[in-house]
C-alpha positions as CSV (number, residue, x, y, z in Angstrom):
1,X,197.4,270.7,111.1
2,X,194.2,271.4,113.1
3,X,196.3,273.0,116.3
4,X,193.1,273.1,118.1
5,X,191.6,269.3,117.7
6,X,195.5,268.3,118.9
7,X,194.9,270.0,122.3
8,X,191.7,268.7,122.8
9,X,193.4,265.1,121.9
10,X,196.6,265.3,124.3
11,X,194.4,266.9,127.0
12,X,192.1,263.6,126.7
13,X,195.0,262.0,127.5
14,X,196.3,263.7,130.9
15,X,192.9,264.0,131.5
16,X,193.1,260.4,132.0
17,X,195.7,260.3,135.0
18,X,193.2,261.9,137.6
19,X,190.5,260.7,136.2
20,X,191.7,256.5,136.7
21,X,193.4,257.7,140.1
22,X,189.9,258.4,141.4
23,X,187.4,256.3,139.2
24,X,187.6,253.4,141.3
25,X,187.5,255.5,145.0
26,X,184.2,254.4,145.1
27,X,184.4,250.4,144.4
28,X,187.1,250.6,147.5
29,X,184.7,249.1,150.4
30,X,183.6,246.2,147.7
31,X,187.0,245.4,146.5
32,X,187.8,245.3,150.5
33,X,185.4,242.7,151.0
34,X,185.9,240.7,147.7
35,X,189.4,239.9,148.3
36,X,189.2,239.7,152.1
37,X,191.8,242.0,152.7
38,X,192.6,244.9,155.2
39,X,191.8,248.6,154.4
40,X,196.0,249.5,154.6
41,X,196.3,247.1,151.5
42,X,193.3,248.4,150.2
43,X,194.2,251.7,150.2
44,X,197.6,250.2,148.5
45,X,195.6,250.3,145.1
46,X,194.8,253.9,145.5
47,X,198.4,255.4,146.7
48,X,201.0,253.6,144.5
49,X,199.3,254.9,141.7
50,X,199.6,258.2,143.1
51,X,203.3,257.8,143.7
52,X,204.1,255.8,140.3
53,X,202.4,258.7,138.4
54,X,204.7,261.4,140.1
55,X,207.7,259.6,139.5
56,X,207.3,259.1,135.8
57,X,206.8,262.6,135.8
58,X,210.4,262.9,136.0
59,X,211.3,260.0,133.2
60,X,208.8,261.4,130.8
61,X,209.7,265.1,130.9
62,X,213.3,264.2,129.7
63,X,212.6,261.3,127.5
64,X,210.4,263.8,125.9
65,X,213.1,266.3,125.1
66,X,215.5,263.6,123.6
67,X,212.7,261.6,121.9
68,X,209.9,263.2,120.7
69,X,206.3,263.6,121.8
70,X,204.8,261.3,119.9
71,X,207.4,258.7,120.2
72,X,206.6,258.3,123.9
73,X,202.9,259.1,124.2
74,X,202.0,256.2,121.8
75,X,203.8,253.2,123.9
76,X,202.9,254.8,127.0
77,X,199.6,255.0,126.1
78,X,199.4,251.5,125.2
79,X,201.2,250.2,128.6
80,X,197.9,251.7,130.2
81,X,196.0,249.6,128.4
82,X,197.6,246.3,128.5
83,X,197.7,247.4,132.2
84,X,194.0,248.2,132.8
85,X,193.1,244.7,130.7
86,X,195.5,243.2,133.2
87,X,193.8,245.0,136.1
88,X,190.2,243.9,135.1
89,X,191.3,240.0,134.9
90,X,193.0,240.8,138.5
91,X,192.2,237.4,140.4
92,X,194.1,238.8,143.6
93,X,194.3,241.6,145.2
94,X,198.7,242.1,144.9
95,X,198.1,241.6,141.3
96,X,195.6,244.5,141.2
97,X,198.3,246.3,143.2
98,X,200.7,245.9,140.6
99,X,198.4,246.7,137.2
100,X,197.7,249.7,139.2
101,X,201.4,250.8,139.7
102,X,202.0,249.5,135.8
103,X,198.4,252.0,135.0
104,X,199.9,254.9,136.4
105,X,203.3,254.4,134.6
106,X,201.6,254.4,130.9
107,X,199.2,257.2,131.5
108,X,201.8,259.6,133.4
109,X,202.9,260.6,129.7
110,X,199.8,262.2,129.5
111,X,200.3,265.4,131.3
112,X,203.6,265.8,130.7
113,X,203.2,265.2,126.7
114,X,200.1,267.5,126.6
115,X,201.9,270.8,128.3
116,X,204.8,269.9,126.0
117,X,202.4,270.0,122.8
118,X,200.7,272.9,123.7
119,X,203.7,274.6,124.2
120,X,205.5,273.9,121.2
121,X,202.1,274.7,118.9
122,X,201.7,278.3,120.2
123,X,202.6,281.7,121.4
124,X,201.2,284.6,123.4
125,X,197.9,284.5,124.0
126,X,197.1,281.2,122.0
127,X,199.0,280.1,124.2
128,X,197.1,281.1,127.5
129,X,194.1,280.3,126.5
130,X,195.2,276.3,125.0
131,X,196.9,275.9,128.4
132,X,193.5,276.9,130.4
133,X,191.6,274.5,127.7
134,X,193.6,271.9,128.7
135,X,193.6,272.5,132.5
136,X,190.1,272.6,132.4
137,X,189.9,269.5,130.9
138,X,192.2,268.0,133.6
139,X,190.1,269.4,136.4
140,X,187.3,267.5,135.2
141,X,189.3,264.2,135.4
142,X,189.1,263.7,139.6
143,X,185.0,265.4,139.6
144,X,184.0,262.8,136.8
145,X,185.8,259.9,138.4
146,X,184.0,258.6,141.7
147,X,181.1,259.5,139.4
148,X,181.3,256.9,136.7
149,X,183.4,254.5,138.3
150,X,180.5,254.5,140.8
151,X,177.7,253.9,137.8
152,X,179.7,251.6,136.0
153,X,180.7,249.5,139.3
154,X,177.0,249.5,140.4
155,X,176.6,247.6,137.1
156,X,179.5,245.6,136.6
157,X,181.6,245.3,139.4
158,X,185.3,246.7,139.9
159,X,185.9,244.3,136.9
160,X,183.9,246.1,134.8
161,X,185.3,249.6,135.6
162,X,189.0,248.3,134.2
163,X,187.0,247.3,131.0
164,X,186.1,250.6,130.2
165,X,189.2,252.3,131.0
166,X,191.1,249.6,128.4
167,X,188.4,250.3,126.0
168,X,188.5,254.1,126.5
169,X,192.1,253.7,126.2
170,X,192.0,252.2,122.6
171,X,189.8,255.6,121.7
172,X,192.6,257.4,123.0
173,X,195.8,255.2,121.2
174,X,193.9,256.1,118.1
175,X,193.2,259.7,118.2
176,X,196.6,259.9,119.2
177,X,198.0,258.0,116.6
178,X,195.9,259.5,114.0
179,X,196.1,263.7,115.1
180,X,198.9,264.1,117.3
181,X,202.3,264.8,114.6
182,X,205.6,264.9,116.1
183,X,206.0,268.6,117.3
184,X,209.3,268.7,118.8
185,X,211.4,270.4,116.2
186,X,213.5,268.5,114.1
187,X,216.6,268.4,114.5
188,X,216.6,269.9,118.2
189,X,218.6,268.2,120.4
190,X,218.9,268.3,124.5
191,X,221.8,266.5,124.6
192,X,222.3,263.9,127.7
193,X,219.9,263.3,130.2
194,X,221.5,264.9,133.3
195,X,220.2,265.8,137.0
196,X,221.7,269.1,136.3
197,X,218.7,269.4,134.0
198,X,216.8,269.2,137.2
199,X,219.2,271.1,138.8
200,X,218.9,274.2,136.6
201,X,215.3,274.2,136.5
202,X,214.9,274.2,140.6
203,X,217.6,277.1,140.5
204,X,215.7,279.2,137.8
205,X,213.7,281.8,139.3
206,X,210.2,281.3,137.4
207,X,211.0,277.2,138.0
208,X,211.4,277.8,141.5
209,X,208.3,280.1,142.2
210,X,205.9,277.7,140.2
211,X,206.8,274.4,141.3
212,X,206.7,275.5,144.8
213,X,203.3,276.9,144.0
214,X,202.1,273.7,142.9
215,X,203.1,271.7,145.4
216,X,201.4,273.7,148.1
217,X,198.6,274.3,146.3
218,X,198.0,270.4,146.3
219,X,199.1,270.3,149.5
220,X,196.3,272.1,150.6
221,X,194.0,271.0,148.1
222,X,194.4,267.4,149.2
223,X,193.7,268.6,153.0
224,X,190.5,270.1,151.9
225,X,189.7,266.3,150.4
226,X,191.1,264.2,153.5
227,X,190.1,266.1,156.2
228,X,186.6,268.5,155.7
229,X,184.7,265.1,155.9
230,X,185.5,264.8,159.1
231,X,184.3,268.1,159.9
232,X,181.2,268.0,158.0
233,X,180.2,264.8,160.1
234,X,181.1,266.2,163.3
235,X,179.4,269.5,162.8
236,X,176.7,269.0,160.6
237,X,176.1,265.6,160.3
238,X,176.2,264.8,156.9
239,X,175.7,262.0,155.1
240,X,178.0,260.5,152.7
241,X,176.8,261.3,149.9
242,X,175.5,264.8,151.1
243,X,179.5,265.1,152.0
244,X,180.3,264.6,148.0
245,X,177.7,266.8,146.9
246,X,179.4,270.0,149.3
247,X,183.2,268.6,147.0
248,X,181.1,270.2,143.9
249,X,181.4,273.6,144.3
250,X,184.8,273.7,145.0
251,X,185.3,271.5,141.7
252,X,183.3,273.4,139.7
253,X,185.6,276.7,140.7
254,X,188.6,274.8,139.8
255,X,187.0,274.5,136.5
256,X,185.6,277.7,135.9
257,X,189.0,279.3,137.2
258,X,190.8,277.4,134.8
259,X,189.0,278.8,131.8
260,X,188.9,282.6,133.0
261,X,192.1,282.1,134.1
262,X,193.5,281.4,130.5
263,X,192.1,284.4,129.1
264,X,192.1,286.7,132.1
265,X,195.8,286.6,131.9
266,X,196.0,288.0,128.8
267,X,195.2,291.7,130.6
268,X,197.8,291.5,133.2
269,X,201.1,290.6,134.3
270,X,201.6,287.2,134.9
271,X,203.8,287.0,137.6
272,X,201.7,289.5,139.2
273,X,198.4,287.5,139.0
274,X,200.4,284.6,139.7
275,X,201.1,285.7,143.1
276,X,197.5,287.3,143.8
277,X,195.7,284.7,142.7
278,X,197.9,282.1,145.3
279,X,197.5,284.9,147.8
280,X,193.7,284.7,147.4
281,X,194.3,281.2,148.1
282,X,195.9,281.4,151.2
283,X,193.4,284.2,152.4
284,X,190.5,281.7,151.3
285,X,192.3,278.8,153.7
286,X,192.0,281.3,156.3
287,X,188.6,281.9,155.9
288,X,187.4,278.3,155.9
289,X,189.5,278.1,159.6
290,X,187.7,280.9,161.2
291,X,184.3,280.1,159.7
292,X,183.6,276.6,158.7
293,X,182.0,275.8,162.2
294,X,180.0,278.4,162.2
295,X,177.9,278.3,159.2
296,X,177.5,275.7,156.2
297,X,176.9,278.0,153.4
298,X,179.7,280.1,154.5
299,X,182.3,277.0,154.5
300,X,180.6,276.2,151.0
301,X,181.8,279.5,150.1
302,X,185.1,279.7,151.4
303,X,186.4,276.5,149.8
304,X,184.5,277.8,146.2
305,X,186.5,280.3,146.5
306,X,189.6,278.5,147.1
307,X,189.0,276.2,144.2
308,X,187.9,279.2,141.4
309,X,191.9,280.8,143.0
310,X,193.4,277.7,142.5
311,X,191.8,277.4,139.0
312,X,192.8,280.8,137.9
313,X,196.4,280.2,138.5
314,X,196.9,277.0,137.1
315,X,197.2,278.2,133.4
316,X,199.4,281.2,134.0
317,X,201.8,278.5,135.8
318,X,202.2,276.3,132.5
319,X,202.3,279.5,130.7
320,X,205.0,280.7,132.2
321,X,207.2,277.2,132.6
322,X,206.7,277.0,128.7
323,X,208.0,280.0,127.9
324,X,211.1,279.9,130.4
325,X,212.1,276.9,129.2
326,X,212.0,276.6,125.8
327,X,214.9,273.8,124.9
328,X,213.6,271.6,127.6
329,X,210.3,272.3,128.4
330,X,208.9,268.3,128.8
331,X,211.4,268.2,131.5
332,X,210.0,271.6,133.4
333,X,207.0,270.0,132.8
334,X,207.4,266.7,134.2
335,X,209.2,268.3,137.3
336,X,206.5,270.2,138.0
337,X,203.9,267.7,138.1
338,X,206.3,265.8,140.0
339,X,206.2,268.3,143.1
340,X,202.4,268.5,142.4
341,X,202.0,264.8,142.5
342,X,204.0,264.9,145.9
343,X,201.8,268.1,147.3
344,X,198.7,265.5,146.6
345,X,200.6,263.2,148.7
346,X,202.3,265.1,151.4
347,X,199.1,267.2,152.6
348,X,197.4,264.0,154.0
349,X,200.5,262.6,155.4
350,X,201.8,265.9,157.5
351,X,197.8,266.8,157.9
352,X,197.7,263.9,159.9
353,X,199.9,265.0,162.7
354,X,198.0,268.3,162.5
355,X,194.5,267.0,162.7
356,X,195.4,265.3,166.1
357,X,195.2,268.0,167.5
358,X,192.0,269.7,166.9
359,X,190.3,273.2,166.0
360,X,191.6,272.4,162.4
361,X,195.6,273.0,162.8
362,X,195.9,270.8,159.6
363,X,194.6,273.7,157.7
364,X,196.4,276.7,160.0
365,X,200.1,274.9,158.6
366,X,198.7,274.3,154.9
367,X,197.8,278.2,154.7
368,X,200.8,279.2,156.5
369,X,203.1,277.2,154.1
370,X,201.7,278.3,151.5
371,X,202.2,281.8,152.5
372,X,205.4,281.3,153.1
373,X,205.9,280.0,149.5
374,X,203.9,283.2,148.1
375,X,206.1,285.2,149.9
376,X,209.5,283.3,148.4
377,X,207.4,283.7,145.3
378,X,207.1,287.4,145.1
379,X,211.2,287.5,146.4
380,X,212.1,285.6,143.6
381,X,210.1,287.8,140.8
382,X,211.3,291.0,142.5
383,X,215.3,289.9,142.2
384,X,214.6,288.7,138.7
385,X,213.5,292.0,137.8
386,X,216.5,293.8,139.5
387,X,218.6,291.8,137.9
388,X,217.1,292.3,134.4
389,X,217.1,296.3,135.3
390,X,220.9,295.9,136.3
């Protein structure tokens, strides 16, 4: 067994998930016109595959458990592409609406199956750094996206960008099929599917610290993607695709956090760089506040820096939900990129409110949410080790 070549196989896979959310954000304004429909349905295309990936989240993490990894990745897998074929021959735009919905419920088992993998294939610091591996390899998914969807749609049409994904998906069906084994251990049972499952997971203490972290975390991420535009157009006049190019950065230190994330953690206490890395986060949403009107280099900096934080924490957070939840770790897994999914959803929705009025309040509440959720964080770690002393 080539424990290696497997992560790099199931993190193909989630890396799939972002990667189709935002490979056809480019395409949008053509689609728009090509069906002669209004940008709220448009956008229909782009949000219900957002919200159908969360909720399988929470259907994949148990079926996991009680089934197997490979016994659900396979079919899923294969939903995605009977869904993207269906999504390419789309001769109206509610039909593309609901291949969408049916793409995001095959390729949702990709995150959840991956962390599950890694989890079960190693221990200590194997463990780390496969986690980093593969969140690095999920980073990449919403940077590559706009990027090829927008070379292969130049080419081809919106058409042609579901024609890749399908055939891209048989690559994947098969890798899977032929390297991923069945890694849950035999014989293991988690007994009914229960909210109590969810229950006990939300009460736990390293649960409760890192699925509240990743929901704010994307909260605030997803602010940074709705809402700088604006700003860069207002301050600096920007064009659009000057606008993407200022995204890199920030990317990049997701990416580059991931990886040195992975093995910096190996050095420290996790729960301790957990919480300083998320306090660097908060202190780098402060810093864009005060000085992304002031100078564009400096706002370049300031949401680098708040991507390369947010990178360096994600591996110690699927570190630490695989090892605290050893009997049911698909489901931890699941739950947590359930709350994540609705952090990518939530920040845009309450920023809304915020961004009305002015001077960038949207991003004062993100950074004093997520504060308040390091804060609960460091609580929570604190009484755990009182009551381990006790």
């Amino acid at each position: 067994m080539n424990k290696k070549l497997i992560v790099y196989v199931v993190a193909f896979a989630a890396f799939f998930g972002p990667f189709t959310q935002t490979i056809y954000a480019p395409l949008i304004p053509e689609v728009q016109q090509q069906f002669h429909t209004s940008e709220f349905v448009i956008n229909l295309t782009i949000s219900i595959f957002t919200l159908v990936l969360a909720l399988m989240q929470i259907v994949y993490g148990p079926l996991a458990d009680k089934l197997g990894r490979r016994r659900i990745m396979l079919p899923g897998i294969l939903i995605y592409i009977a869904a993207s074929i269906g999504a390419a021959l789309s001769p109206s735009i509610p039909s593309l609406i609901f291949f969408r919905a049916v793409q995001a419920a095959g390729i949702a088992v990709g995150s959840v199956v991956a962390t599950t993998v890694i989890g079960d294939l190693f221990t200590g610091k194997q463990l780390g750094r496969s986690m980093g591996t593969f969140q690095m390899m999920v980073s990449l998914g919403p940077v590559v996206g706009p990027v090829i969807g927008g070379i292969v749609g130049e080419v081809s049409g919106f058409h042609g960008v579901f024609w890749v994904l399908a055939a891209t998906g048989v690559i994947m069906w098969l890798l899977t099929y032929k390297f991923l084994p069945e890694t849950k251990i035999a014989g293991e049972e988690s007994g009914r599917i229960s909210p109590r499952d969810f229950y006990f997971i939300l009460k736990h203490p390293i649960g409760s610290v890192v699925i509240l972290l990743g929901f704010v975390q994307y909260f605030t991420f997803y602010n940074f993607l709705v809402f700088m535009p604006h700003l860069l157009s207002d301050f600096y006049q920007l064009s659009a695709s000057e606008k993407g190019l200022i995204f890199l950065p920030m990317s990049l230190g997701v990416v580059i956090g991931s990886f040195a994330g992975s093995r910096l953690q190996e050095h420290f206490n996790t729960k301790k760089f957990l919480i300083f890395s998320s306090s660097l986060n908060v202190a780098a949403t402060i810093l864009f506040v005060i000085i992304a009107a002031v100078s564009l280099p400096l706002l370049v900096g300031s949401i680098t820096l708040f991507g390369l934080c947010l990178g360096l924490s994600l591996p110690v957070q699927t570190t630490l939900l695989s090892l605290a939840f050893l009997h049911n770790r698909a489901t931890a897994i699941g739950t947590y990129n359930f709350f994540r999914y609705l952090g990518m959803a939530a920040g845009p929705m309450i920023g809304a409110v915020f961004y009305k009025m002015g001077n960038r309040v949207e991003f004062l509440f993100a950074a004093f949410l997520f504060a308040s959720v390091v804060l609960f964080a460091t609580r929570q770690f604190v009484r755990a080790k009182q009551n381990v002393s006790a």
